[in-house]
C-alpha positions as a Markdown table, in Angstrom:
| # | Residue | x | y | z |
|---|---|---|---|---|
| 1 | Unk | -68.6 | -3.9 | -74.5 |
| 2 | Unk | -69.4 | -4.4 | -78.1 |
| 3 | Unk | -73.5 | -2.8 | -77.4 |
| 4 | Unk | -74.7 | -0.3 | -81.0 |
| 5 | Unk | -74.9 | 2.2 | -77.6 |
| 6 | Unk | -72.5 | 1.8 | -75.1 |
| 7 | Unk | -73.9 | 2.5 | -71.4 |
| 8 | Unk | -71.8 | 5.1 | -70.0 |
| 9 | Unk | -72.2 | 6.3 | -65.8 |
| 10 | Unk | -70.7 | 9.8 | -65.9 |
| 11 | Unk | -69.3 | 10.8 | -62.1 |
| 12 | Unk | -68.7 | 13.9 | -61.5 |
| 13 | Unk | -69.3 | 16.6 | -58.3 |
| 14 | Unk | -72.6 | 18.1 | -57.7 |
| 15 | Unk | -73.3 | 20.5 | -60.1 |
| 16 | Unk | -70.1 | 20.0 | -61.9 |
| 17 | Unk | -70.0 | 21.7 | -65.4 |
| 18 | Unk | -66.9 | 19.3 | -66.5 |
| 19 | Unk | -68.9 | 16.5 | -66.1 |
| 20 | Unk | -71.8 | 17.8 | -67.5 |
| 21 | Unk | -69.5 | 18.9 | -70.6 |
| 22 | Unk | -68.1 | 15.3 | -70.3 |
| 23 | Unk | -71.8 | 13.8 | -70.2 |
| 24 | Unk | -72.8 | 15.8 | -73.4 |
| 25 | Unk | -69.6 | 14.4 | -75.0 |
| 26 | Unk | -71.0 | 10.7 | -74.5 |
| 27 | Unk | -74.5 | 11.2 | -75.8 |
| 28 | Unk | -73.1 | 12.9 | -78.6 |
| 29 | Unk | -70.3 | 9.9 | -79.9 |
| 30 | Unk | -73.6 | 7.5 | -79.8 |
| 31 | Unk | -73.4 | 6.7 | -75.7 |
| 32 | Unk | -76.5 | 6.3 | -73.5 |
| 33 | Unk | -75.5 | 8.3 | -70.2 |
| 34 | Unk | -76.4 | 8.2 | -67.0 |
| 35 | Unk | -75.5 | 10.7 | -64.2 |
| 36 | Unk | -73.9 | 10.0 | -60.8 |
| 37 | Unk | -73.1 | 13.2 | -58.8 |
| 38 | Unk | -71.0 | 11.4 | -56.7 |
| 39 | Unk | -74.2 | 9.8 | -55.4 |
| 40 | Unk | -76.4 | 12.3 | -54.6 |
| 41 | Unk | -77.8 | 12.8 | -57.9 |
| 42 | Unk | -81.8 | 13.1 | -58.3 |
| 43 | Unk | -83.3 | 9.9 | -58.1 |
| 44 | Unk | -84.2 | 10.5 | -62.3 |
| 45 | Unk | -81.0 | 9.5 | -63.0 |
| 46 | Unk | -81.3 | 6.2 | -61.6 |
| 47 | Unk | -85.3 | 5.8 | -62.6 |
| 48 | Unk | -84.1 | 4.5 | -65.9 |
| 49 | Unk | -82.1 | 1.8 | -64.4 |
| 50 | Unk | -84.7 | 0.5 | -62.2 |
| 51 | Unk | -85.6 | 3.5 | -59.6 |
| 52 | Unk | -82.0 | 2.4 | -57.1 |
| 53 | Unk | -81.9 | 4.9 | -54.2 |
| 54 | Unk | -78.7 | 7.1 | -55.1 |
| 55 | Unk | -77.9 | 7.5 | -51.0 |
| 56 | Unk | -77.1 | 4.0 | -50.7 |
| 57 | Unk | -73.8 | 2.7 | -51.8 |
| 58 | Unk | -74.8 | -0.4 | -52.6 |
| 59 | Unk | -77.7 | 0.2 | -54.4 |
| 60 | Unk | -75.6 | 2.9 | -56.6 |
| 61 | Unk | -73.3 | -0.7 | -57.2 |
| 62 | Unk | -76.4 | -2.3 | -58.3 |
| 63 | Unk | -77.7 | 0.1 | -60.6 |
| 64 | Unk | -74.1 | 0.7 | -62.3 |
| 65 | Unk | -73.6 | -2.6 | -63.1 |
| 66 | Unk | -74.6 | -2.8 | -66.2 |
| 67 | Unk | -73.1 | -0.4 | -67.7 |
| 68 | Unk | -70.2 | -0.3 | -70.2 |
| 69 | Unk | -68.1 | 2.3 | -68.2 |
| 70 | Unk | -67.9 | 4.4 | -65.7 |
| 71 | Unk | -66.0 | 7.8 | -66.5 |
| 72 | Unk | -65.0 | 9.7 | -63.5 |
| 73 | Unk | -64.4 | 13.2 | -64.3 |
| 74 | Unk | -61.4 | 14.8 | -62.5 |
| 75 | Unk | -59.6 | 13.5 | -58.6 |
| 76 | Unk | -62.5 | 14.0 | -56.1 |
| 77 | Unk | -64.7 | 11.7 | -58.5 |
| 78 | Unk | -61.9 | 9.1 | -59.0 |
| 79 | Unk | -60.9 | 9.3 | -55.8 |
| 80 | Unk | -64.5 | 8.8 | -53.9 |
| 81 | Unk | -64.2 | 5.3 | -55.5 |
| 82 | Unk | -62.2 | 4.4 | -53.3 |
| 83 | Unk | -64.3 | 2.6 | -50.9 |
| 84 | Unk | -67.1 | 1.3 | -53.2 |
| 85 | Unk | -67.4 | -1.9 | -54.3 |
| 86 | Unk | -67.1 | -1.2 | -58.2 |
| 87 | Unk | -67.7 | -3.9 | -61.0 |
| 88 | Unk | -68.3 | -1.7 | -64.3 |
| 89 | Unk | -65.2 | -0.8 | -65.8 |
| 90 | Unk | -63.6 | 3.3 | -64.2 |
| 91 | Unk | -62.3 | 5.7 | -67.3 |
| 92 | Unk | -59.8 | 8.4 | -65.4 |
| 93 | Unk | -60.8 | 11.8 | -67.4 |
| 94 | Unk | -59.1 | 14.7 | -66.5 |
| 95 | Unk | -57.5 | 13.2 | -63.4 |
| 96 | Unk | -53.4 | 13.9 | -63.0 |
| 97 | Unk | -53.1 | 10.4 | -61.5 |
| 98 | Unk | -54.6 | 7.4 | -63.0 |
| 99 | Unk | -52.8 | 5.6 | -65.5 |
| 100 | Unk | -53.9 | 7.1 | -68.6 |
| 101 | Unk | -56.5 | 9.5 | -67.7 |
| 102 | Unk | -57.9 | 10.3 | -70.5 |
| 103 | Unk | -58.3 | 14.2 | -71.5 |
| 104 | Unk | -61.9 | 15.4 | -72.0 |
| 105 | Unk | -61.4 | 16.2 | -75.6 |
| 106 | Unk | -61.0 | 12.4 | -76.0 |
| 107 | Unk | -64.2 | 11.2 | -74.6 |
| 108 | Unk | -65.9 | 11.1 | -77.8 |
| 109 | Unk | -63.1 | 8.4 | -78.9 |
| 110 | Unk | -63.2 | 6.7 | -76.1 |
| 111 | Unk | -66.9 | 5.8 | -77.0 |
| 112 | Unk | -66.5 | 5.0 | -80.1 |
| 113 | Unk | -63.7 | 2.8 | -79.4 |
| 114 | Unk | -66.4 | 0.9 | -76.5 |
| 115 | Unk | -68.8 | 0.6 | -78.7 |
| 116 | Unk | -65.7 | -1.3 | -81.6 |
| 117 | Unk | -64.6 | -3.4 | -78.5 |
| 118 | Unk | -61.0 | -1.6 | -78.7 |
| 119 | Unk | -60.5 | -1.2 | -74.8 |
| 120 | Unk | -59.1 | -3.6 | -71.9 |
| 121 | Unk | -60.1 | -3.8 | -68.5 |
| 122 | Unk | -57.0 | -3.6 | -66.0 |
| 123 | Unk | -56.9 | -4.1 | -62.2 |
| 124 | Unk | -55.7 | -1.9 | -59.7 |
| 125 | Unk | -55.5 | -2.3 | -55.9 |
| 126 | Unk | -57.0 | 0.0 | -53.1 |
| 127 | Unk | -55.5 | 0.0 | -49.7 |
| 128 | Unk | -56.6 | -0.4 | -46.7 |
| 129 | Unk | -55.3 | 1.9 | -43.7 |
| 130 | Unk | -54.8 | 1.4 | -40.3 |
| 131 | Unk | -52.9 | 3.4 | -37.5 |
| 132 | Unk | -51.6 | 0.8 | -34.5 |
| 133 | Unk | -54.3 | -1.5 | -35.6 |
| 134 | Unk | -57.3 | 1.3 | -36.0 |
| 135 | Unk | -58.8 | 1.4 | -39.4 |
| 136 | Unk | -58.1 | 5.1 | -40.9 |
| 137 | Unk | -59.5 | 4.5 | -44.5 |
| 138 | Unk | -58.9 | 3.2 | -48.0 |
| 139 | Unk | -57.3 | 4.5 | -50.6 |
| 140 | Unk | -56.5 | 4.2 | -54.6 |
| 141 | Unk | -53.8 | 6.4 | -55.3 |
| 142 | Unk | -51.8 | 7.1 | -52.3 |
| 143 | Unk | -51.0 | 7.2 | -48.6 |
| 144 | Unk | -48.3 | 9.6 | -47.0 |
| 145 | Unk | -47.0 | 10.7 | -43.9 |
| 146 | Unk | -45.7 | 14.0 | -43.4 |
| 147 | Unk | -44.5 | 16.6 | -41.0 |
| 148 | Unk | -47.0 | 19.4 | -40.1 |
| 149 | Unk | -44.5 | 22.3 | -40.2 |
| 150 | Unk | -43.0 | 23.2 | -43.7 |
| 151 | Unk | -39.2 | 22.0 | -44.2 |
| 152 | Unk | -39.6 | 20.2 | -40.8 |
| 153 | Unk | -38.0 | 17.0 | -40.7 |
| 154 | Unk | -38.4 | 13.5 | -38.8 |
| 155 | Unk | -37.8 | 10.0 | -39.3 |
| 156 | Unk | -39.5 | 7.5 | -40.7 |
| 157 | Unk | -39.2 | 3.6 | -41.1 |
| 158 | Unk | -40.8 | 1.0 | -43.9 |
| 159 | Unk | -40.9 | -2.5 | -43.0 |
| 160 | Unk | -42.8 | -5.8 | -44.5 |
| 161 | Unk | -43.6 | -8.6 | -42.6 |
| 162 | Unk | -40.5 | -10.0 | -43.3 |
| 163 | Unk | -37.8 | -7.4 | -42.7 |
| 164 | Unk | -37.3 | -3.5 | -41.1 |
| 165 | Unk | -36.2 | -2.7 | -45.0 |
| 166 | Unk | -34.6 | 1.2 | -43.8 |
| 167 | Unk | -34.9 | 4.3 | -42.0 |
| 168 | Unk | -34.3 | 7.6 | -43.4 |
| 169 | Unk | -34.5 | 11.4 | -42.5 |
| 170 | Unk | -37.0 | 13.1 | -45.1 |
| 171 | Unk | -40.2 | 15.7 | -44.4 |
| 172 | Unk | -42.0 | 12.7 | -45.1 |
| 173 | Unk | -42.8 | 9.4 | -47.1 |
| 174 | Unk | -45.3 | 8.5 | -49.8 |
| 175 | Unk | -46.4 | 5.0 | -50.8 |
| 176 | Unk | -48.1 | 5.6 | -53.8 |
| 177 | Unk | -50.6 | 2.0 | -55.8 |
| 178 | Unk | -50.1 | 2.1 | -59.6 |
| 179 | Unk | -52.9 | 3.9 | -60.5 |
| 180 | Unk | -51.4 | 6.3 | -58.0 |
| 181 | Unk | -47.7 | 6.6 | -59.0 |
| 182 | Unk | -48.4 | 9.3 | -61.8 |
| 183 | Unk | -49.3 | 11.4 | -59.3 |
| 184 | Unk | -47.1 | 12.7 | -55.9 |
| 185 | Unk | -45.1 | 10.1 | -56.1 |
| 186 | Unk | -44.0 | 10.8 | -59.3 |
| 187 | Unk | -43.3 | 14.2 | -58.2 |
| 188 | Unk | -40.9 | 13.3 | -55.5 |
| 189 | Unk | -38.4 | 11.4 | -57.4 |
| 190 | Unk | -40.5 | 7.9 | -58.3 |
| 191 | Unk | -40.9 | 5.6 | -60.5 |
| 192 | Unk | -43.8 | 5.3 | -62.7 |
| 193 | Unk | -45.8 | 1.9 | -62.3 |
| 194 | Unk | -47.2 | -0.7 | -64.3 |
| 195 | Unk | -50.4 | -2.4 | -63.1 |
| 196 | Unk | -50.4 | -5.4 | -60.5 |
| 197 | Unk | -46.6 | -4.2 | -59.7 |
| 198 | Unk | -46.9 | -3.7 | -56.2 |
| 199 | Unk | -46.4 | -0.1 | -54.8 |
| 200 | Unk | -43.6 | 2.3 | -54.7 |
| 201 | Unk | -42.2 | 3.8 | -51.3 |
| 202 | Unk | -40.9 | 7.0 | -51.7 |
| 203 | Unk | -39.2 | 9.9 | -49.3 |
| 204 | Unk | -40.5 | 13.5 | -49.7 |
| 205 | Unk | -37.6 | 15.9 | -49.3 |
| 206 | Unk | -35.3 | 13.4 | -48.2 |
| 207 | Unk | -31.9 | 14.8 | -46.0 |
| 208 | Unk | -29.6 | 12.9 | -48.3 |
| 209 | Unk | -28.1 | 13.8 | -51.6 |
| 210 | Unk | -28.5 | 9.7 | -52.8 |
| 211 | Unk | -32.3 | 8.9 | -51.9 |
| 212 | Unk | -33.9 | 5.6 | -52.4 |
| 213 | Unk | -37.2 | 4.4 | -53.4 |
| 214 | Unk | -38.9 | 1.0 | -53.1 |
| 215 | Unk | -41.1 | -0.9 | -54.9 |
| 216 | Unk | -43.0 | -3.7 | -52.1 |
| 217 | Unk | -45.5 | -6.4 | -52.6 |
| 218 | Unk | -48.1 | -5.5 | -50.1 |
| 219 | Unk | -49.4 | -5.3 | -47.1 |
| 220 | Unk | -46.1 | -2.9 | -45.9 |
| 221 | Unk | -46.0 | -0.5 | -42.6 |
| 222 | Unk | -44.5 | 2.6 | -41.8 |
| 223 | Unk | -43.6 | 4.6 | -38.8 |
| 224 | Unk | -42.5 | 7.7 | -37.6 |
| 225 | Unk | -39.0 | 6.7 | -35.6 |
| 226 | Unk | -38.9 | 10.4 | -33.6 |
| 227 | Unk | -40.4 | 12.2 | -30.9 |
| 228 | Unk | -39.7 | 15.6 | -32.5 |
| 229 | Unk | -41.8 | 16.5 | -34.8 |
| 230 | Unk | -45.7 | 16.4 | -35.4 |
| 231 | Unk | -46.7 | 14.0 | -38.5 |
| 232 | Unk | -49.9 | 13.9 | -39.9 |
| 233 | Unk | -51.1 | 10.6 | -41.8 |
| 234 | Unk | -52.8 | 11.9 | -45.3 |
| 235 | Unk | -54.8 | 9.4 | -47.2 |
| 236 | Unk | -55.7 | 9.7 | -51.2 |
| 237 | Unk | -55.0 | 14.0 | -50.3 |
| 238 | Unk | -57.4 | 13.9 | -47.2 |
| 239 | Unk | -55.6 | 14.6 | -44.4 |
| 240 | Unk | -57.3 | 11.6 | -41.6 |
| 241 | Unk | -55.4 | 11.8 | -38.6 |
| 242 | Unk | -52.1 | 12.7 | -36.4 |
| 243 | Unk | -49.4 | 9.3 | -36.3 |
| 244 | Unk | -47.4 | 9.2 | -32.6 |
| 245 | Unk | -44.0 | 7.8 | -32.8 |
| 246 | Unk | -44.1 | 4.2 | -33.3 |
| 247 | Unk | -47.3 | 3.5 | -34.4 |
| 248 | Unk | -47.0 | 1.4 | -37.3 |
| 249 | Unk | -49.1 | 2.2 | -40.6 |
| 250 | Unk | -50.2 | -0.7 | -42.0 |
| 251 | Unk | -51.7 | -0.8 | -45.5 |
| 252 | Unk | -52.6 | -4.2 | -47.0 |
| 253 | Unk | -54.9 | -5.1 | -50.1 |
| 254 | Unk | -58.5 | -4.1 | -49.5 |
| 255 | Unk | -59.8 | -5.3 | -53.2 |
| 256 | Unk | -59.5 | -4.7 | -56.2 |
| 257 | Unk | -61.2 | -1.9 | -59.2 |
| 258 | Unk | -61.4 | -2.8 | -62.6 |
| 259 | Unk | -60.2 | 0.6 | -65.2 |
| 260 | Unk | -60.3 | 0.9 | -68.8 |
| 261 | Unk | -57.5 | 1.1 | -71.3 |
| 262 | Unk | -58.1 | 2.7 | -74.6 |
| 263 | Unk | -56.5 | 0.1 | -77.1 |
| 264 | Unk | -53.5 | 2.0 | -78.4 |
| 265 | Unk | -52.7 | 0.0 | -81.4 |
């Protein structure tokens, strides 16, 4: 990443005046930009990188992949990465989970700081999801279950492949990746986490007055120990599916995405 103009993919929603703002911020700090609207950009914005068809995943891969960085501009951007095989480096902007996301009014830094080679590339996992064996998706900041009715609570147990670690009572549980821990984990009581930590467990609204979290080496599985109360599995804030009692939730490794660090020295 030491390019006179660093290459810079800026993902955004259709349409999205943020990223556009964010886009304009990167041409004018020196970067060449490209545009993904969360892949179904006009084909012009891939022309210049060899004329890749933006409806195919893969191809969008391919025609990213030389670029110095992608910056994904708010959650829904960030968060669609989730299942794409990613090799150029993700910048957070504007995201309230992602280790630090950068605000937009430091985009124009950030460039600079590409182009004087003053970033580092860390890993972070995503997670695969399945439901009693049934895949239910991937996801890079989070996975919870939770009770459909408000203040409605159930059971729930975590277990690795070693050990039933505990059961508690709670509204729900959230087992958030590190990229994902600023976020609603963080929110209900745990503990920020460094990259390549592992991920923290944590119980929403839990009936105790002591609660615990846990920090786990994948993969992990929960369940829902009660017939009494209607859960819903909720993947990076999508809600995918309803989880029966005793199902187990199984989340393992499902790759790895490389993210940028501003060097803070």
């Amino acid at each position: 990443m030491t390019r006179d103009a660093p290459v810079v993919v800026v993902r955004g929603g259709d349409g999205d005046a943020d990223a556009d703002a964010v886009a304009d911020a990167v041409a004018a700090a020196g970067g060449v930009v490209r545009r993904d609207a969360r892949g179904e950009a006009g084909r012009d914005a891939y022309d210049r990188s060899g004329g890749a068809d933006p409806s195919d995943p893969a191809e969008r891969a391919n025609a990213d992949a030389d670029a110095d960085a992608l910056f994904a501009v708010g959650e829904d951007a960030l968060l669609s990465l989730a299942a794409v095989d990613v090799s150029t480096p993700i910048l957070p902007v504007d995201c309230a989970v992602g280790h630090r996301s950068v605000p937009a009014d430091r985009v124009g830094e950030a460039v600079r700081r590409l182009r004087s080679a003053e970033t580092r590339v860390v890993s972070h996992p995503a997670l695969s999801v399945a439901v009693d064996g049934e895949a239910a998706g991937t996801a890079l900041a989070d996975v919870t279950l939770m009770t459909d009715a408000p203040a409605r609570i159930s059971e729930y147990a975590i277990s690795t492949p070693r050990e039933r670690v505990d059961s508690f009572r709670a509204d729900g549980v959230v087992v958030a990746t590190p990229l994902g821990s600023t976020g609603y984990a963080r929110a209900a009581g745990g503990p920020t986490l460094a990259p390549d930590t592992g991920v923290v467990a944590v119980p929403i609204a839990p009936y105790t007055t002591l609660p615990d979290s846990w920090v786990f080496r994948l993969p992990v599985a929960l369940s829902v120990e009660r017939d009494e109360a209607s859960v819903s599995l909720i993947v990076d804030a999508e809600e995918r599916r309803p989880v029966p009692p005793h199902a187990p939730v199984e989340l393992a490794v499902n790759g790895h995405l490389p993210f940028l660090r501003l060097d803070d020295s």
